[in-house]
Backbone bond lengths (Angstrom), bond angles and torsions (degrees), N, CA, C in turn:
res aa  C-N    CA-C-N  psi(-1)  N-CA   C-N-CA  omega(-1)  CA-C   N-CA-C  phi
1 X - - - 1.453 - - 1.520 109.75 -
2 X 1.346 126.18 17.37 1.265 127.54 -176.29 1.260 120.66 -75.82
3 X 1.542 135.05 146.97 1.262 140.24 -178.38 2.003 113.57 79.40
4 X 0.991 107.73 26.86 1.952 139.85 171.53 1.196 98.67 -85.77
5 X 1.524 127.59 93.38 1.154 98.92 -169.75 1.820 90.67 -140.28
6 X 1.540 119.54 72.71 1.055 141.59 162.76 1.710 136.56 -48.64
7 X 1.393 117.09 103.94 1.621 125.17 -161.63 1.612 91.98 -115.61
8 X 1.732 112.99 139.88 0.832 101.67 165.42 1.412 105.03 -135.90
9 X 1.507 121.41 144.92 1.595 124.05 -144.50 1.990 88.14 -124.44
10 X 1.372 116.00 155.35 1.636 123.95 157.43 1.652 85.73 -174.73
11 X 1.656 97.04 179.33 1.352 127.00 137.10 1.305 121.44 -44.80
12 X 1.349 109.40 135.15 1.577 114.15 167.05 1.503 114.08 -57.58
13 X 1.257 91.01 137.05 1.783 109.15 -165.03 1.484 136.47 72.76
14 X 1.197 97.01 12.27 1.582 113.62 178.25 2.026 121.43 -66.28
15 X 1.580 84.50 -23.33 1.550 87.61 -166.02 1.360 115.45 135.53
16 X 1.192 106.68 -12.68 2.002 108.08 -169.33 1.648 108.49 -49.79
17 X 1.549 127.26 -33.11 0.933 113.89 -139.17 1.674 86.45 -115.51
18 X 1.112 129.73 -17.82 1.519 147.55 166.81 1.688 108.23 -53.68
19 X 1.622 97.41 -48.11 1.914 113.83 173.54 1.377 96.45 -61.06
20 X 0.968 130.25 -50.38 1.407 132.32 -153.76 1.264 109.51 -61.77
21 X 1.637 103.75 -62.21 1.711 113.14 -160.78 1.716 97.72 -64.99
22 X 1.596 102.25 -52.66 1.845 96.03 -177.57 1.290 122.21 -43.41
23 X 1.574 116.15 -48.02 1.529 108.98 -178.72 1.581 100.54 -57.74
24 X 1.152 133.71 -61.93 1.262 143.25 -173.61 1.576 104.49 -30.08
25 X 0.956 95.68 -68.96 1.772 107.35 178.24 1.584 114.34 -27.63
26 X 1.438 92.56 -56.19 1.818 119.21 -169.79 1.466 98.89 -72.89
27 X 1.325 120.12 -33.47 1.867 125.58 -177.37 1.704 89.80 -72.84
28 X 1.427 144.61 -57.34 0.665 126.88 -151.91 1.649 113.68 -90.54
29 X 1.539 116.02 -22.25 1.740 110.54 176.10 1.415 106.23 -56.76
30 X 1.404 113.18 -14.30 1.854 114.19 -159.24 1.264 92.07 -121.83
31 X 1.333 123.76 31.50 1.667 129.88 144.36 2.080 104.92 59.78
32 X 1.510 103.92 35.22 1.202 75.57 -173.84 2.002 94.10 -99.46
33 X 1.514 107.57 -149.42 1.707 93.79 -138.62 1.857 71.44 -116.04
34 X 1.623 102.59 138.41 1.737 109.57 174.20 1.040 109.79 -149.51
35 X 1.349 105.18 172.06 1.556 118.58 176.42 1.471 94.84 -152.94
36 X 1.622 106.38 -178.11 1.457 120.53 159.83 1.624 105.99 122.50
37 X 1.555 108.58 -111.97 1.931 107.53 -168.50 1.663 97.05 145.60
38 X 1.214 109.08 133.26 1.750 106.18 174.75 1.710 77.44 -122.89
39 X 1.568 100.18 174.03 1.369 121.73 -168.22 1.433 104.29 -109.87
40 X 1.563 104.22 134.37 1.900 102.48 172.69 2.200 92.31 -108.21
41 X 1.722 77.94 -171.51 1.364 88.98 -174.31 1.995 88.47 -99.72
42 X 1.147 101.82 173.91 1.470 121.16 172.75 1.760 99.61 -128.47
43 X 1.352 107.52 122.70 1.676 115.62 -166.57 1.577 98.13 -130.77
44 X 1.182 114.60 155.43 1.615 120.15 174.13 1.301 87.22 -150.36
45 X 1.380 123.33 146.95 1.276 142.06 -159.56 1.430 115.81 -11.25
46 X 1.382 104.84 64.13 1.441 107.06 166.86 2.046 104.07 94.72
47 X 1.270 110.47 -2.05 1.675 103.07 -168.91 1.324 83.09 -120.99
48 X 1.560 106.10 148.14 1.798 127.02 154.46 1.183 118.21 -67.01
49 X 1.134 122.81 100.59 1.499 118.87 167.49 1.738 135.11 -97.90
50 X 1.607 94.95 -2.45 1.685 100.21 -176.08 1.328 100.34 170.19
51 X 1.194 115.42 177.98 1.577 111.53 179.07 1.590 105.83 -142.38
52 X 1.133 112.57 166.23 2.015 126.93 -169.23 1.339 103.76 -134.01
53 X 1.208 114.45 129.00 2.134 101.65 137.74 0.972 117.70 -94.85
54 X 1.041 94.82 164.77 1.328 122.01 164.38 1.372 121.86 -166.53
55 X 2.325 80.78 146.14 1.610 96.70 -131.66 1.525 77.28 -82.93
56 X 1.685 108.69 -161.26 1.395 119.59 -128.45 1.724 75.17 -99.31
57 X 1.360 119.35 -31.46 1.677 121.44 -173.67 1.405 107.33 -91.06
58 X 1.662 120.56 35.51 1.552 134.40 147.58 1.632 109.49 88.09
59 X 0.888 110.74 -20.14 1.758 121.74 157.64 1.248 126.73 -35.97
60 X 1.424 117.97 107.40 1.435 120.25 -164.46 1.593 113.28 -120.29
61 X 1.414 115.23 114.86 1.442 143.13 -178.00 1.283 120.57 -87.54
62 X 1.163 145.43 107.67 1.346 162.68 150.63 1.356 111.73 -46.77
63 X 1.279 116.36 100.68 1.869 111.45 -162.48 1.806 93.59 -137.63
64 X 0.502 118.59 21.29 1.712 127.60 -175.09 1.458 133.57 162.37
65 X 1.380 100.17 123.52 1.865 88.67 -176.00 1.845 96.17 -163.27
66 X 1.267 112.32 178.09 1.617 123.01 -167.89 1.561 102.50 -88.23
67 X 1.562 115.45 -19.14 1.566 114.02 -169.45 1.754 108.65 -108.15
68 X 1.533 107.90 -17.76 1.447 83.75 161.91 1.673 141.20 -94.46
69 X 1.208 115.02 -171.95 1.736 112.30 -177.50 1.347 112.88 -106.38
70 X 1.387 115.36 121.11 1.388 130.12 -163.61 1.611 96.19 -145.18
71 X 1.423 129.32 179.89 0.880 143.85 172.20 1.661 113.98 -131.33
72 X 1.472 107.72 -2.28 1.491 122.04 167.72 1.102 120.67 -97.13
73 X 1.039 124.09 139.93 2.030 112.33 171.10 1.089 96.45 -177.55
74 X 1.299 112.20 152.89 1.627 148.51 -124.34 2.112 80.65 -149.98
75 X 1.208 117.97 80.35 1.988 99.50 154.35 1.436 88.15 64.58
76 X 1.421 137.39 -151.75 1.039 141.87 -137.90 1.675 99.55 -75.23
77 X 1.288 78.95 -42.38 1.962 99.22 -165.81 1.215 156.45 -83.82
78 X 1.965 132.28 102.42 0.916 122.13 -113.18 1.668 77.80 -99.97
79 X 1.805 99.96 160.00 1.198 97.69 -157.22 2.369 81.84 -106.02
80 X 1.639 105.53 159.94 1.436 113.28 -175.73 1.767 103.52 -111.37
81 X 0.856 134.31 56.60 1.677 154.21 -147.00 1.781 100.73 -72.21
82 X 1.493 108.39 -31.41 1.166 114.11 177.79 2.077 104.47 -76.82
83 X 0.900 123.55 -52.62 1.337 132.91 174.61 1.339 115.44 -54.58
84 X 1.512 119.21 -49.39 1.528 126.24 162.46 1.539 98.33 -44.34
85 X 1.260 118.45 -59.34 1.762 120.32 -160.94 1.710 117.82 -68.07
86 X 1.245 116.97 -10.96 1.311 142.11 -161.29 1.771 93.70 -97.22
87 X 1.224 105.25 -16.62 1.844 101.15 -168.55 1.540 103.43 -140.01
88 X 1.268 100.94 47.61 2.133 102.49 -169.12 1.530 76.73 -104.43
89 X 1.277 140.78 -15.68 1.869 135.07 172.06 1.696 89.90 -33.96
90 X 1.481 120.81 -87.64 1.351 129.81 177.67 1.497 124.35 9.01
91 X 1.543 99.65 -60.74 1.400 117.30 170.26 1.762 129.12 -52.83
92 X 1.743 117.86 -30.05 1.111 102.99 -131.27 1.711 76.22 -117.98
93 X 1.183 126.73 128.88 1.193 147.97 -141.39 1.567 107.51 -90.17
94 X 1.296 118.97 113.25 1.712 113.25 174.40 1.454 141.77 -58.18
95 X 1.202 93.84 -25.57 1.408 135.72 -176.43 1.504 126.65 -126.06
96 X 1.651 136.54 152.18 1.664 114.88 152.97 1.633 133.35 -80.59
97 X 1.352 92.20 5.33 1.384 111.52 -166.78 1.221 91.09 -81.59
98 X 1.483 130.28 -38.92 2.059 130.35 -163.57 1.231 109.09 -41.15
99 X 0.972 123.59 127.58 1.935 119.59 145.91 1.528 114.35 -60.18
100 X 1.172 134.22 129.45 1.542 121.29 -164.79 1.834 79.55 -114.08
101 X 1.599 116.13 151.60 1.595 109.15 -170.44 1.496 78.83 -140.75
102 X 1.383 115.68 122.24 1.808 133.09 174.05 1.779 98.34 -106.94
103 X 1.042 99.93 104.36 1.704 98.64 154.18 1.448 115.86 -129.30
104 X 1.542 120.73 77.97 0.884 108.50 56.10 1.986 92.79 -164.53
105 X 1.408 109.03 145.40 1.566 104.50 148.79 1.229 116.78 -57.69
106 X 0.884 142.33 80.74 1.920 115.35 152.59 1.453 103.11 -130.14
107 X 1.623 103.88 -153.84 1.657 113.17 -173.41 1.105 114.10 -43.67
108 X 1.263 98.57 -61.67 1.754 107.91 -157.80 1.518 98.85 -52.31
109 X 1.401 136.55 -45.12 1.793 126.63 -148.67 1.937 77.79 -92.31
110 X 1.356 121.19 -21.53 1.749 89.29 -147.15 1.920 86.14 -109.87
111 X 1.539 108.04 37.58 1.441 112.97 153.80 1.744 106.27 -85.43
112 X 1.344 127.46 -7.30 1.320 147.59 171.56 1.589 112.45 -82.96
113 X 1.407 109.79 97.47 1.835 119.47 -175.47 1.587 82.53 -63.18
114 X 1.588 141.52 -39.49 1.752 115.55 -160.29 1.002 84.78 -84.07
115 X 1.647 146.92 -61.72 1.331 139.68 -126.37 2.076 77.44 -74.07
116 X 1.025 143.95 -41.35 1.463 118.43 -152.69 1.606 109.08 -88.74
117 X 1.511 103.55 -7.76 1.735 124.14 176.97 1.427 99.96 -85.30
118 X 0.854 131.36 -27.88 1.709 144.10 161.94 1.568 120.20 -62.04
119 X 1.307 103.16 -69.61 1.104 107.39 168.92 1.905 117.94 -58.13
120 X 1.290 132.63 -48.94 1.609 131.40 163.84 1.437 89.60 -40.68
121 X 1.371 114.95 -87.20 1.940 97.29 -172.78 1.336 148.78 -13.93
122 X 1.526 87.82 -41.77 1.493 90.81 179.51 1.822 121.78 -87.68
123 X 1.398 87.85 -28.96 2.028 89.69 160.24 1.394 120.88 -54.94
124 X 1.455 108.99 -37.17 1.374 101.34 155.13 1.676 147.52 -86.63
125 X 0.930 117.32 14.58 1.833 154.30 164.92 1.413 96.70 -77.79
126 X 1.689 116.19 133.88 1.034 107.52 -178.12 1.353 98.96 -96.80
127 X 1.348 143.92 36.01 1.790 156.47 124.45 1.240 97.56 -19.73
128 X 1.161 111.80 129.77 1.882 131.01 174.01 1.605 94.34 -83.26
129 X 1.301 115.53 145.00 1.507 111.11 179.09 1.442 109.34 -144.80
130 X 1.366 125.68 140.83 1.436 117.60 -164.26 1.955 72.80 -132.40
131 X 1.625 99.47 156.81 1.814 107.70 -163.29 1.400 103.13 176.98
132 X 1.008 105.79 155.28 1.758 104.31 178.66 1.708 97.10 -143.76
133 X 1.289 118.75 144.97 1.194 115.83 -125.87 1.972 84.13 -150.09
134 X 1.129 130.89 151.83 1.551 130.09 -168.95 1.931 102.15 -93.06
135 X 1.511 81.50 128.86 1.456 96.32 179.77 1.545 121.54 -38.84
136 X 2.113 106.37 -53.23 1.495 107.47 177.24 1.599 72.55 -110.78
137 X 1.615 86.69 168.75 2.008 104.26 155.69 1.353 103.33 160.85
138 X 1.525 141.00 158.43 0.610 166.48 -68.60 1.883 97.12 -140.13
139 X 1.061 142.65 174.83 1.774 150.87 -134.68 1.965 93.13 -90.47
140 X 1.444 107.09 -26.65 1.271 122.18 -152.60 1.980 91.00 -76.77
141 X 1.347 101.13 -49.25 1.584 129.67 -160.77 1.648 103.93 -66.42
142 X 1.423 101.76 -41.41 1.237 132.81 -143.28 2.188 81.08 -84.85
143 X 1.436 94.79 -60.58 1.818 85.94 -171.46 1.715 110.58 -73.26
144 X 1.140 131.41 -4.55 1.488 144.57 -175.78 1.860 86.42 -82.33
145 X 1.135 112.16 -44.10 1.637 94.10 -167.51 1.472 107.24 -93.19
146 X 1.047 113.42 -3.32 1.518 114.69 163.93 1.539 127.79 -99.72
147 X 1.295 115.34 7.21 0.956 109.35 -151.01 2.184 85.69 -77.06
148 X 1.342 114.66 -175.84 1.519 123.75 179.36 1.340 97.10 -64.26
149 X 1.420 122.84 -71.82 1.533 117.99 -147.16 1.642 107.92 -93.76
150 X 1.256 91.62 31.69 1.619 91.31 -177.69 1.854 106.78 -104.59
151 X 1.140 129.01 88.00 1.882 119.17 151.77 1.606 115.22 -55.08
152 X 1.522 74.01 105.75 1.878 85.20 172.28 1.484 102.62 -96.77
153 X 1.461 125.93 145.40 1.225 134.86 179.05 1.670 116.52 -119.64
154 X 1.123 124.72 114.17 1.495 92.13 -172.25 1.882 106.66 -104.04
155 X 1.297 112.66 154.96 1.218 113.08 -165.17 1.668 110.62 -92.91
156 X 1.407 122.85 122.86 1.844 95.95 168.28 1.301 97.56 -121.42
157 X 1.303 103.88 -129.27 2.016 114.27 -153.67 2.281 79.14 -99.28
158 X 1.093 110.07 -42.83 1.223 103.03 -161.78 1.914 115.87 -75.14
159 X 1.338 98.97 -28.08 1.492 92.93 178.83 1.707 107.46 -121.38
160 X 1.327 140.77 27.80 1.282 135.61 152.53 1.500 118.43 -53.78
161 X 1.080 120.82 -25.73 0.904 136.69 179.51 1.383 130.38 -69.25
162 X 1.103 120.71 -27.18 1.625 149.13 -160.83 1.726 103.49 -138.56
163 X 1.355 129.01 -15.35 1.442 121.93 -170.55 1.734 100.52 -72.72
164 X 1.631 108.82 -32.90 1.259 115.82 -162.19 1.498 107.83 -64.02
165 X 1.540 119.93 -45.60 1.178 127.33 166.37 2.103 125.29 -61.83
166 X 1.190 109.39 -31.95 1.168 124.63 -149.72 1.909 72.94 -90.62
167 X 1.245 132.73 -55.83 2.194 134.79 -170.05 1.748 81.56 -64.60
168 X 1.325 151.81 -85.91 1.293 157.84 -152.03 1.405 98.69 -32.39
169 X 1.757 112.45 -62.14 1.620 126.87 178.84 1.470 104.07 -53.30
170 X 1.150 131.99 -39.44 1.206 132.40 -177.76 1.465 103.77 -67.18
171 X 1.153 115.58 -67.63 1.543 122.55 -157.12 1.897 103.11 -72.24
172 X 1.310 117.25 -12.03 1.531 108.16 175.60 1.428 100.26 -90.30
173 X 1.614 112.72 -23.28 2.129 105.40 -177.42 1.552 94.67 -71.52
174 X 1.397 122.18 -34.78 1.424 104.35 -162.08 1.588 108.44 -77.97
175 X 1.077 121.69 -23.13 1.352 142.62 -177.01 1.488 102.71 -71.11
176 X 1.504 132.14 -46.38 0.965 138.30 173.58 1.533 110.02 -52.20
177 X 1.476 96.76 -81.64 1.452 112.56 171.95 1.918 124.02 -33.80
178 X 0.870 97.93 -20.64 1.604 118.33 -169.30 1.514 116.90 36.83
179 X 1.754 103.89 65.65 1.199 121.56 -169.71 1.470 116.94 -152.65
């Protein structure tokens, strides 16, 4: 299944990160081999205050929020670039067989010169990678969605619904095919 190298692009709040975890879910009841971390929100009575990953082995990272001190920030939110960089291990694949799962490219992770030297690497790894990646952003974002072997998908109100099934169909033909 190597060289799968699946991006999926929307508006914030569309669903990107909902696609993510389900396929993930479904990759992992069927024992196949992963790595990576999608991103949740961090909420206190109902308000966003920062966001975490957490990686796929339940580990939860504090990488942005309104109360810490950074010199980066994204809109309200200051980004923790040193803590992101402390856990880019996650990323870097044991095997070629791994599914590597990015949720998410955008600003906030690719204020990180390793995390975006990490991320180029792994497009070139023949690691299948499923990721969802920021609609606009910055020169870095911009060559990741262009690159050749990259299917970018973008998500709206009409096909979130069906993308989840339509990446699964994909990723069991390539798996089949062993290509």
């Amino acid at each position: 299944m190597t060289n799968l190298k699946i991006l999926i692009t929307g508006p914030p709040r569309i669903g990107k990160t909902t696609i993510i975890k389900k396929i993930t879910q479904f990759l992992k009841e069927r024992k196949y081999p992963l790595r990576g971390f999608y991103t949740e929100e961090i909420k206190e009575k109902g308000k966003r205050l920062g966001f975490k990953l957490v990686t796929l082995d339940g580990k939860e990272i504090i990488f942005s929020h309104v109360d810490i001190e950074s010199p980066y920030k994204v809109g309200k939110y200051k980004v923790d670039v040193l803590s992101l960089e402390n856990h880019l291990s996650i990323l870097i694949p044991l095997c070629s067989e791994e599914i590597i799962i990015i949720d998410e490219i955008g600003k906030m992770e690719c204020f990180s010169q390793k995390f975006r030297k990490v991320i180029w690497d792994l497009f070139f790894k023949p690691n299948p990678i499923l990721g969802s990646i920021s609609l606009k952003g910055n020169k870095f974002i911009e060559k990741i969605k262009h690159l050749p072997q990259v299917r970018l998908m973008e998500v709206n109100q009409e096909n979130r619904n069906i993308l989840v099934e339509t990446i699964i169909t994909e990723i069991a033909l390539k798996s089949i095919k062993g290509n």
